[in-house]
N, C-alpha and C positions, 0 to 999 in steps of 0.2 A: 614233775619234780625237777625236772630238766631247767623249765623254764624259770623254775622260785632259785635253783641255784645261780643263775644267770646273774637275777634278778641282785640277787645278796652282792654277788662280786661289784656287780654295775653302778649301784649305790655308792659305796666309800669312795668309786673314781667320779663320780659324780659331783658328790660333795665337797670333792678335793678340788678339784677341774674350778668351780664356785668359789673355796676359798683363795683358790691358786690368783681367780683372777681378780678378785674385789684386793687381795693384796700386791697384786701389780698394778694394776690402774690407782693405787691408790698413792696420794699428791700428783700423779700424772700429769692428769687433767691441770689440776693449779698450776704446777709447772709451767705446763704449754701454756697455758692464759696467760702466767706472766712474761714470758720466752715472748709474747706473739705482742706484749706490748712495748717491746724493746728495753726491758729488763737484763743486762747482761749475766749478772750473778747469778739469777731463774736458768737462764742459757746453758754456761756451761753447766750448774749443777745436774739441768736435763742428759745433757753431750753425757756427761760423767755416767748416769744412769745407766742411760741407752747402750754407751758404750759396755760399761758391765755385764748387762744381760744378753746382750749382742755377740760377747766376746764370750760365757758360759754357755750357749746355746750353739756355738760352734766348735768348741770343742769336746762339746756332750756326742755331734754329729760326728768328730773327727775319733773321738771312743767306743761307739755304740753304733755305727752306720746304718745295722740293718734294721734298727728301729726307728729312724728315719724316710727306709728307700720306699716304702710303700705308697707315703703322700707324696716324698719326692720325686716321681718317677713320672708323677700326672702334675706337677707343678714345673711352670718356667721361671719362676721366681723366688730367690729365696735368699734371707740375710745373710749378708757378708759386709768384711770388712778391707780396705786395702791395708796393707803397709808401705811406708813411707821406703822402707830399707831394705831391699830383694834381700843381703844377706840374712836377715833374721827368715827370711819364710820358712828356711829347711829348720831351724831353730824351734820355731812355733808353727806349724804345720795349718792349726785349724783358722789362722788367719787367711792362708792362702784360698781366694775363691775356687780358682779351678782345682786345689787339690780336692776339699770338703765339694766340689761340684761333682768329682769321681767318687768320692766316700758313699755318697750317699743315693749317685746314678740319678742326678737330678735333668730330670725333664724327658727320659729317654722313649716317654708314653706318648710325649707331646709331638713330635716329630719336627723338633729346633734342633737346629746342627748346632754346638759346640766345639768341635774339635777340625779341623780344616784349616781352610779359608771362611772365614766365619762373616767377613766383609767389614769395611770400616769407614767405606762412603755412605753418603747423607742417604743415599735411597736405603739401601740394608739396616738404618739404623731406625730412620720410619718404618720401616716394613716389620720390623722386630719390638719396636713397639706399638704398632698396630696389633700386631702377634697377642702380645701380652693385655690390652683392650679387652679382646674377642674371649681370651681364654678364660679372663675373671668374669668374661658374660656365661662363659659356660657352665660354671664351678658356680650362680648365683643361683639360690633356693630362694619360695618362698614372692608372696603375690608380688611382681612387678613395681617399679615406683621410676617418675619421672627422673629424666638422663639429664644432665650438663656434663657434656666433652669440649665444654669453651670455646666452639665455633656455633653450634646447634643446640636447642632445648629438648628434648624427646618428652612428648605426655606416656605418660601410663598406655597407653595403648599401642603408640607408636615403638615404647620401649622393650614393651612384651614381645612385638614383632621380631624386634632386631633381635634383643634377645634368641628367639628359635631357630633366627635362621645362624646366629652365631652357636649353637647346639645342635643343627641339623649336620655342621660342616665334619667331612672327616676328617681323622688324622692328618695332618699335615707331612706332604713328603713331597718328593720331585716330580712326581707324577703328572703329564701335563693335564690331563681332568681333573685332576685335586686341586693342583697350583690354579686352574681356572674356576673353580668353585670358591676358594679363599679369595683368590682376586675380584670378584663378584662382589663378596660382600666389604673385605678393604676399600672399594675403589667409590664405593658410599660414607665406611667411617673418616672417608679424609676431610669432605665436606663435614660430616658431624665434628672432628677432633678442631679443622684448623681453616673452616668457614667455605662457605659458597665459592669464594671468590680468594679460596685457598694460594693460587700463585701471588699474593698479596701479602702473605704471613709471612711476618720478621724471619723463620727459619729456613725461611728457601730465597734469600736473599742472593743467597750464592746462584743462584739459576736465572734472575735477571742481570744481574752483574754478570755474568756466562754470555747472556744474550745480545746484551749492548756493547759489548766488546767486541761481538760476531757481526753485529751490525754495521761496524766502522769499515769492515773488510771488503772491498766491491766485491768481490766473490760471493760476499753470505747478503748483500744488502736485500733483496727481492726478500731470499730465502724465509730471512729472520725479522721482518719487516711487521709482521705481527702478534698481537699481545697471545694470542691463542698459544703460539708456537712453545712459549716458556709453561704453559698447563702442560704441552703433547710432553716437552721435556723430565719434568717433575715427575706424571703420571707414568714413563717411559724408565725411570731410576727407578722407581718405588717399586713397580713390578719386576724389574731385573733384581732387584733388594730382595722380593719376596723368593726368586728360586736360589739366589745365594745361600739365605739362611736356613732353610728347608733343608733335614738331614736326607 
C-alpha cells in the first residue's frame, strides 16, 4: 500500500518535471540555431531568456537553500551570474556566486576547496577544470558513448574505461594517496583534453615564452635547452594546481 501511495505522489512530479521541460526547451533550440548562425536579434533575445531563468533559479536558491544543498553538496558546478557593480551585491544577494555558493553548501561532497587561497595561476585553473571533466564522468549513467575532449577521440570502449576509473577515484582531499590516485588519472586527461603533444596548445603559451626567456640566460642555457623541459614545467604546475584546489 506503501508502495501505490508512492506511486500517486511520483506521477503528477513526473508529469510536471515533462511539461516543466517540453516548455523550457521550447523556441530554445530555434534560438540557438539562429544565435549560432550569427543572427544578432536571435542572440540577445537568448541572452535575455537565459538571463531570466538564470536570475529566478538563483534566487529560488538564495530563499529556499535547503532544497537545493542535497544535489549541491555532490556538484562542483552550478549557475551563476556576475555583477558588473560589487555595490549592488549586498542589494541582490542571489547574484553573488560565493554567497548562493554558501546558501546552498555547494560542492562540499566533492572535496574542491572554495574558500582560502583557492589559486589563480594557470596550473590551479587546469587542475580545477580537469576537476570538473572527471566529476561529470562520475555523475554519467547509462551505456557508455564515444568521447571528444578536443585533443583525443575515445570509442565506446575506451570511454567506458576512463569512465570507471574516473568513478573508482575517491573523494578528492589533500591527502597525498588520494592527490596521487587523481593525478593518475588527470595526468592522461591532459593528453585527451588538450593533445599528445599538449606543450603545443595555444593555452600554455605562457610556459614556452617562460622557457625562451630562460634560455637567453647563460645561467639556464644547458638547463633549459630542451623541448621536454617546458612538458616537465606544465606537468609540474598542473600537479602543484591539483593540491592547491583540494579542500
Amino acid at each position: 500500500m506503501k508502495i501505490e501511495r508512492s506511486r500517486i505522489k511520483e506521477q503528477p512530479l513526473a508529469e510536471e518535471l515533462r511539461t516543466g521541460q517540453e516548455s523550457l526547451l521550447s523556441g530554445f533550440e530555434s534560438l540557438l540555431a539562429r544565435a549560432e548562425r550569427g543572427l544578432e536579434d536571435a542572440a540577445e533575445e537568448l541572452s535575455q531568456r537565459v538571463t531570466t531563468i538564470v536570475e529566478r533559479f538563483l534566487r529560488a536558491c538564495d530563499q529556499k537553500p535547503k532544497a537545493f544543498r542535497g544535489v549541491a553538496k555532490e556538484w562542483s558546478i552550478w549557475p551563476a551570474l556576475d555583477v558588473l557593480e560589487p555595490r549592488l551585491k549586498k542589494k541582490y544577494r542571489h547574484y553573488d556566486p560565493d554567497w548562493i555558493r554558501k546558501r546552498v553548501h555547494l560542492g562540499e561532497r566533492t572535496g574542491l576547496k572554495y574558500q582560502g587561497k583557492k589559486g589563480k595561476e594557470l596550473g590551479s585553473q587546469i587542475a580545477r577544470e580537469l576537476f570538473t571533466i572527471i566529476k561529470i564522468q562520475q555523475r554519467q549513467t547509462g551505456p557508455p558513448v564515444p568521447m571528444n575532449f578536443g585533443g583525443v577521440v575515445l570509442a565506446r570502449r575506451k570511454a567506458a574505461q576512463f569512465r570507471a576509473r574516473c568513478k573508482r577515484l575517491p573523494v578528492l582531499s589533500r591527502n597525498l594517496k588520494v592527490l596521487a590516485q587523481w593525478w593518475r588519472v588527470m595526468i592522461n586527461l591532459i593528453d585527451m583534453r588538450y593533445g599528445r603533444s599538449f606543450e603545443d596548445h595555444e593555452v600554455f603559451t605562457k610556459f614556452r615564452t617562460d622557457v625562451k626567456e630562460l634560455q637567453k640566460r647563460k645561467a639556464h642555457t644547458l638547463k633549459y635547452a630542451k623541448e621536454y623541459q617546458i612538458r616537465d614545467r606544465i606537468l609540474g604546475d598542473i600537479r602543484q594546481g591539483l593540491g592547491v584546489i583540494a579542500r
